[in-house]
C-alpha positions as CSV (number, residue, x, y, z in Angstrom):
1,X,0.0,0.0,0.0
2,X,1.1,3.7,-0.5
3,X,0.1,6.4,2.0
4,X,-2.2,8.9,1.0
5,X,-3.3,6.8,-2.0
6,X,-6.7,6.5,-0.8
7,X,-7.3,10.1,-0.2
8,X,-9.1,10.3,-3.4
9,X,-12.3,8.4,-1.3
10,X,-11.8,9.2,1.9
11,X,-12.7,12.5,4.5
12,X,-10.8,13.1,6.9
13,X,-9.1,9.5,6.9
14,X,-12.6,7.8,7.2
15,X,-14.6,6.1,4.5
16,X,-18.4,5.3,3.4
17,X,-18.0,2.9,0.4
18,X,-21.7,2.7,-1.3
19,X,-21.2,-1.1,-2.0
20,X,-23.8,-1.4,-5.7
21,X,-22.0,-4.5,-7.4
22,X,-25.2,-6.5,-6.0
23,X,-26.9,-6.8,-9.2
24,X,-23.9,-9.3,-10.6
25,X,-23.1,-10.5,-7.5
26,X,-26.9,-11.7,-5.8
27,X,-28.8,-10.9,-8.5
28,X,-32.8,-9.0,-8.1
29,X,-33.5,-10.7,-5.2
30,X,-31.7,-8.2,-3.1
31,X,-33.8,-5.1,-4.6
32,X,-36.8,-6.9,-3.3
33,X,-37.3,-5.6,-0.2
34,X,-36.6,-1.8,-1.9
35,X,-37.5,-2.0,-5.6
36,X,-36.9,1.5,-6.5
37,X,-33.3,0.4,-5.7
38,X,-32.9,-1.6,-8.8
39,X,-32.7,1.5,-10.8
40,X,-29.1,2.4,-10.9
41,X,-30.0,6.0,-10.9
42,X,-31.6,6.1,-7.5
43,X,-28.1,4.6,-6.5
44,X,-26.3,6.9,-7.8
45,X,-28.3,9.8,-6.6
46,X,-27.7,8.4,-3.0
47,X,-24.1,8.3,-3.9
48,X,-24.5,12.2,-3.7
49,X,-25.3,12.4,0.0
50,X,-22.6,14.4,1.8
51,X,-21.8,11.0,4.0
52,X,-20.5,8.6,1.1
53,X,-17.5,9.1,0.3
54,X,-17.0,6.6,-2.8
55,X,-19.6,4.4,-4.8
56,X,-18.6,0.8,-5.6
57,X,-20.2,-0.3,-9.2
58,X,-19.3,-2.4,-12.3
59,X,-18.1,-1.1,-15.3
60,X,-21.4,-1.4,-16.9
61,X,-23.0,0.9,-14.4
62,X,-20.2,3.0,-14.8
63,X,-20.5,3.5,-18.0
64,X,-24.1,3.8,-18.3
65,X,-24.8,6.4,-14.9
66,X,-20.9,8.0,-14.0
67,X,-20.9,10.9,-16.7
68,X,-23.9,12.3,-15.2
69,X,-22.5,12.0,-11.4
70,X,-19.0,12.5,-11.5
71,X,-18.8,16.1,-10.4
72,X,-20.8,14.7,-7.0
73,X,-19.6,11.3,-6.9
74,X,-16.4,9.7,-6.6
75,X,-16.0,6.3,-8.6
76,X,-14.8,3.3,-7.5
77,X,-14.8,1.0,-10.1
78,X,-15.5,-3.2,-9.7
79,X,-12.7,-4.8,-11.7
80,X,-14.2,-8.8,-11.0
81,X,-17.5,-10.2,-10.0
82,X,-19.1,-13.3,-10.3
83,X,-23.1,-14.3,-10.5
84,X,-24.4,-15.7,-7.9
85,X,-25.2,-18.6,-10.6
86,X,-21.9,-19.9,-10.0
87,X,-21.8,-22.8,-8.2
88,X,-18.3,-23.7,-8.3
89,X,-15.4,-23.3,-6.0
90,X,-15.2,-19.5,-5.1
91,X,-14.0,-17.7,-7.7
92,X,-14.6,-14.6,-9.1
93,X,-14.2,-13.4,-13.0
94,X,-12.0,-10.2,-14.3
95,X,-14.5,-8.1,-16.2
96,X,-12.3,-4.7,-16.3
97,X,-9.2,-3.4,-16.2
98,X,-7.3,-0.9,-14.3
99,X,-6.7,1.1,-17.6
100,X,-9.8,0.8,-18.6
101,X,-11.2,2.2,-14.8
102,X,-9.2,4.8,-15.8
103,X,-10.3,5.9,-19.0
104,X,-14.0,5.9,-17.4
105,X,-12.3,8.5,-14.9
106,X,-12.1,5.8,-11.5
107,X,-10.9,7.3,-8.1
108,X,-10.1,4.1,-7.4
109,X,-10.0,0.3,-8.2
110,X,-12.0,-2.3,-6.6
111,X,-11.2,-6.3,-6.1
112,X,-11.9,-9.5,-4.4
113,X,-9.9,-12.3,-3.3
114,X,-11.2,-15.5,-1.8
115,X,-8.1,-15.9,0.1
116,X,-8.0,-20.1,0.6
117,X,-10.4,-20.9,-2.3
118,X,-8.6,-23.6,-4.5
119,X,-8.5,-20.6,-7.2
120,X,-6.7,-18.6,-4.7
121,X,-3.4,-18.6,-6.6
122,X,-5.0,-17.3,-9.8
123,X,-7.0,-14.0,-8.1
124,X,-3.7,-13.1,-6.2
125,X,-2.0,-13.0,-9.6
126,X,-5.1,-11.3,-11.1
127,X,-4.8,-8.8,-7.9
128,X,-1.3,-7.9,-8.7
129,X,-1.7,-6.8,-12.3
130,X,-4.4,-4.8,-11.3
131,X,-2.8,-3.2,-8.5
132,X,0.2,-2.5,-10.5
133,X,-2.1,-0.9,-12.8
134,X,-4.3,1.3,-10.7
135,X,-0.5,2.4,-9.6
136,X,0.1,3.1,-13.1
137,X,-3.2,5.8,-12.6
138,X,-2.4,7.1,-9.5
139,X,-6.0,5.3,-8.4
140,X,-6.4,3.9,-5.1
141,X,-6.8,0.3,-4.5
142,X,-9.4,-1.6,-2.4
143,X,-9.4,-5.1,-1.6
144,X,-12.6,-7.3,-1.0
145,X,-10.8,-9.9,1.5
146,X,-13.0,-12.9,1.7
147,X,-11.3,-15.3,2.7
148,X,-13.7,-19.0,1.8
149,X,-13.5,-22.2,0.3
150,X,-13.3,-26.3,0.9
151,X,-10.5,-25.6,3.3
152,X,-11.9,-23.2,5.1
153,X,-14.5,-24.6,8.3
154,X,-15.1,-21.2,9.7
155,X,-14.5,-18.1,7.1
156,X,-16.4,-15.8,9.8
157,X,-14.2,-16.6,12.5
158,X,-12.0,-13.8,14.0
159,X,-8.6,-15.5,13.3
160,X,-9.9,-15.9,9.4
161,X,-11.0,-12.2,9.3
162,X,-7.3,-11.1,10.4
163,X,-6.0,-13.8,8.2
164,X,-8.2,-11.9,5.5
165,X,-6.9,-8.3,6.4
166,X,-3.3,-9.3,6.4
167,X,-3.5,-10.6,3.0
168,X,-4.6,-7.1,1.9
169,X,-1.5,-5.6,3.6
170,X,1.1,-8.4,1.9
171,X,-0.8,-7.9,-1.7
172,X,-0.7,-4.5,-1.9
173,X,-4.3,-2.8,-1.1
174,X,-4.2,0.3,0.1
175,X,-7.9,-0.1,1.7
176,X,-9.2,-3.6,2.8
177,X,-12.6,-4.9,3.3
178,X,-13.5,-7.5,5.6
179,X,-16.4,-8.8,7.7
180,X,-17.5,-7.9,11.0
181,X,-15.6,-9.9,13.2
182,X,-18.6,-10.1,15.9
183,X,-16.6,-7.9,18.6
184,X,-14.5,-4.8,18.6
185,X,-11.6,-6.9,20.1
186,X,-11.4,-8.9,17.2
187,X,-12.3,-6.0,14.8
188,X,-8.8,-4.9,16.5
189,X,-7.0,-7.3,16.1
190,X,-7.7,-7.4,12.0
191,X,-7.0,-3.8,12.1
192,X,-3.6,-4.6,13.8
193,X,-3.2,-7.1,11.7
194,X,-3.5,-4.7,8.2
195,X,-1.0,-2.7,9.1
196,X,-1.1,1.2,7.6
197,X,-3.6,0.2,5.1
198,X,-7.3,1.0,6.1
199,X,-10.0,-1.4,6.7
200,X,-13.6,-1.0,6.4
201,X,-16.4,-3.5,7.7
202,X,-18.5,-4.9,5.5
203,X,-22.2,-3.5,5.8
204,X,-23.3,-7.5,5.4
205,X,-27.5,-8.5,5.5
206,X,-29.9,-6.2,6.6
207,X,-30.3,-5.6,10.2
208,X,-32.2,-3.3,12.5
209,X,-30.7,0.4,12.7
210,X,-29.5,-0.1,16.0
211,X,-27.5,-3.5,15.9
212,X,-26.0,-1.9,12.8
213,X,-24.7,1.2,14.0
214,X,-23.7,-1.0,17.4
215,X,-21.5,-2.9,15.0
216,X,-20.0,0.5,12.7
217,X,-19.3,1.9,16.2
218,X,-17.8,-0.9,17.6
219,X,-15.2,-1.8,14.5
220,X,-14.8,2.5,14.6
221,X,-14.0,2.4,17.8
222,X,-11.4,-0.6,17.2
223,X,-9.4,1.2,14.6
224,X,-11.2,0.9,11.2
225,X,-11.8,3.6,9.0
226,X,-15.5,3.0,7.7
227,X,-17.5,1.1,6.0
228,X,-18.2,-0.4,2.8
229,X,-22.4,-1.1,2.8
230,X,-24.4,-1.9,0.3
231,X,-28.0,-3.7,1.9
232,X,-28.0,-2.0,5.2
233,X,-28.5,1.4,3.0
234,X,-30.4,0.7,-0.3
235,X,-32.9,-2.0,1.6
236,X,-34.4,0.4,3.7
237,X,-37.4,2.2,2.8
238,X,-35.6,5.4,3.7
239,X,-31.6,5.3,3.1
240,X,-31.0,9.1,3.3
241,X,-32.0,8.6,7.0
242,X,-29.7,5.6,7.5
243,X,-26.8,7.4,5.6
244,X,-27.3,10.5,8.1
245,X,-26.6,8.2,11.4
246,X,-23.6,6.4,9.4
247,X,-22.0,10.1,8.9
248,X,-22.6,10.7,12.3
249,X,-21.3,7.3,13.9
250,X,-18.4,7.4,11.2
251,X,-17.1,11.2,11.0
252,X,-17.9,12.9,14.2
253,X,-17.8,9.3,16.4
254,X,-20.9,9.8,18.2
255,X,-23.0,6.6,19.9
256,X,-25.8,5.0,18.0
257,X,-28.7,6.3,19.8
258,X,-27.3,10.1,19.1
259,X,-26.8,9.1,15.7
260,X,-30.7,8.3,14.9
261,X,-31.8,11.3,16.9
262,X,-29.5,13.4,14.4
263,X,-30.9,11.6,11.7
264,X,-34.4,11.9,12.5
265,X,-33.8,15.9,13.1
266,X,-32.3,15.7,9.7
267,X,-35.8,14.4,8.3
């Protein structure tokens, strides 16, 4: 990683990563419960708000939605992704380039690795020529560290999760995503693990405002820089209201329960 090379999607050394590569990754079922989400542009429009500081897509969407947003929204462009069709080992296909991110004007570059998969060999050396690529741009470089596979018994515990952020800190990435860990302690331990690059929870299924902003505060409070959500904002009859809290539990570090009260003043 390179310092400073994320400062392109961060504020003030914190991030809110608008995770929208759902629609390759899980397909429509997860604009069920809000189907005004499926439209990219609703997405993007949410990408506006003051709070997110970077919007995770595929090049498709990019292509399609970015020219009309990219004075309000900074890009992070989805270089692999796999349907959830796929029933094979994990994996996950190369559908972009770091020159092409580029050309569509990317802030930054966006990959996952299934650290311990049996194609695990393959997406490091996948990772690498795009990380020496996005370098090539000056574009930041964020890691989707999910460690899984057939070796793998438990690729939620905490000792897989650090496993996970580490792997982002040998490869490269200057920001790493990983899952919630299920207590600060071990959130810290992942951070600790990463080294100077950043990591940012993943947002995972949809839970109830409060258990979510328990578990941003908690990882915040452990050491990691943001977020990276996709569900726990778009699913939600009103995201605008849910984005409000995150800015607040992210930025200024303030308990849950403020957090909704400054959202629902926001309303």
């Amino acid at each position: 990683m390179l310092p400073h090379a994320a400062d392109n999607i961060e504020r003030d050394g914190k991030s809110l990563i608008l995770a929208y590569d759902h629609g390759l990754e899980h397909g429509p079922v997860d604009f069920e419960p809000n189907p005004d989400t499926a439209d990219p542009e609703r997405i993007f429009e949410l990408a506006a708000h003051e709070a997110v500081t970077s919007l995770a897509v595929q090049k498709g969407l990019a292509e399609a939605y970015y020219p009309d947003y990219e004075d309000d929204v900074n890009l992070l462009l989805k270089l692999n992704g796999t349907s959830n069709l796929w029933m094979g080992e994990p994996n996950s296909a190369v559908n972009c380039t770091a020159e092409y991110a580029a050309g569509l004007g990317a802030d930054a570059i966006g990959f996952t690795v299934y650290g311990g998969s049996n194609h695990e060999v393959e997406m490091a050396e996948e990772f690498r020529r795009a990380q020496e690529g996005a370098r090539e741009h000056d574009m930041a470089v964020v890691m989707w560290s999910y460690p899984r596979g057939q070796g793998l018994r438990n690729d939620g515990s905490p000792d897989v999760i650090s496993y996970g952020a580490r792997l982002g800190l040998e490869l490269g990435a200057d920001v790493v995503k990983v899952k919630y860990p299920g207590s600060a302690e071990a959130m810290g331990h992942a951070v600790e693990m990463a080294g100077p690059a950043d990591v940012v929870m993943s947002g995972g299924t949809m839970r109830d405002d409060k258990a979510f902003l328990r578990n941003v505060s908690n990882a915040i409070d452990a050491g990691a820089t943001g977020i990276a959500v996709g569900r726990n904002v778009f699913q939600r009859e009103e995201p605008e209201r849910i984005l409000d809290a995150l800015e607040a539990v992210i930025f200024q570090e303030v308990e849950p329960d403020e957090a909704l009260a400054i959202a629902e003043s926001d309303d």
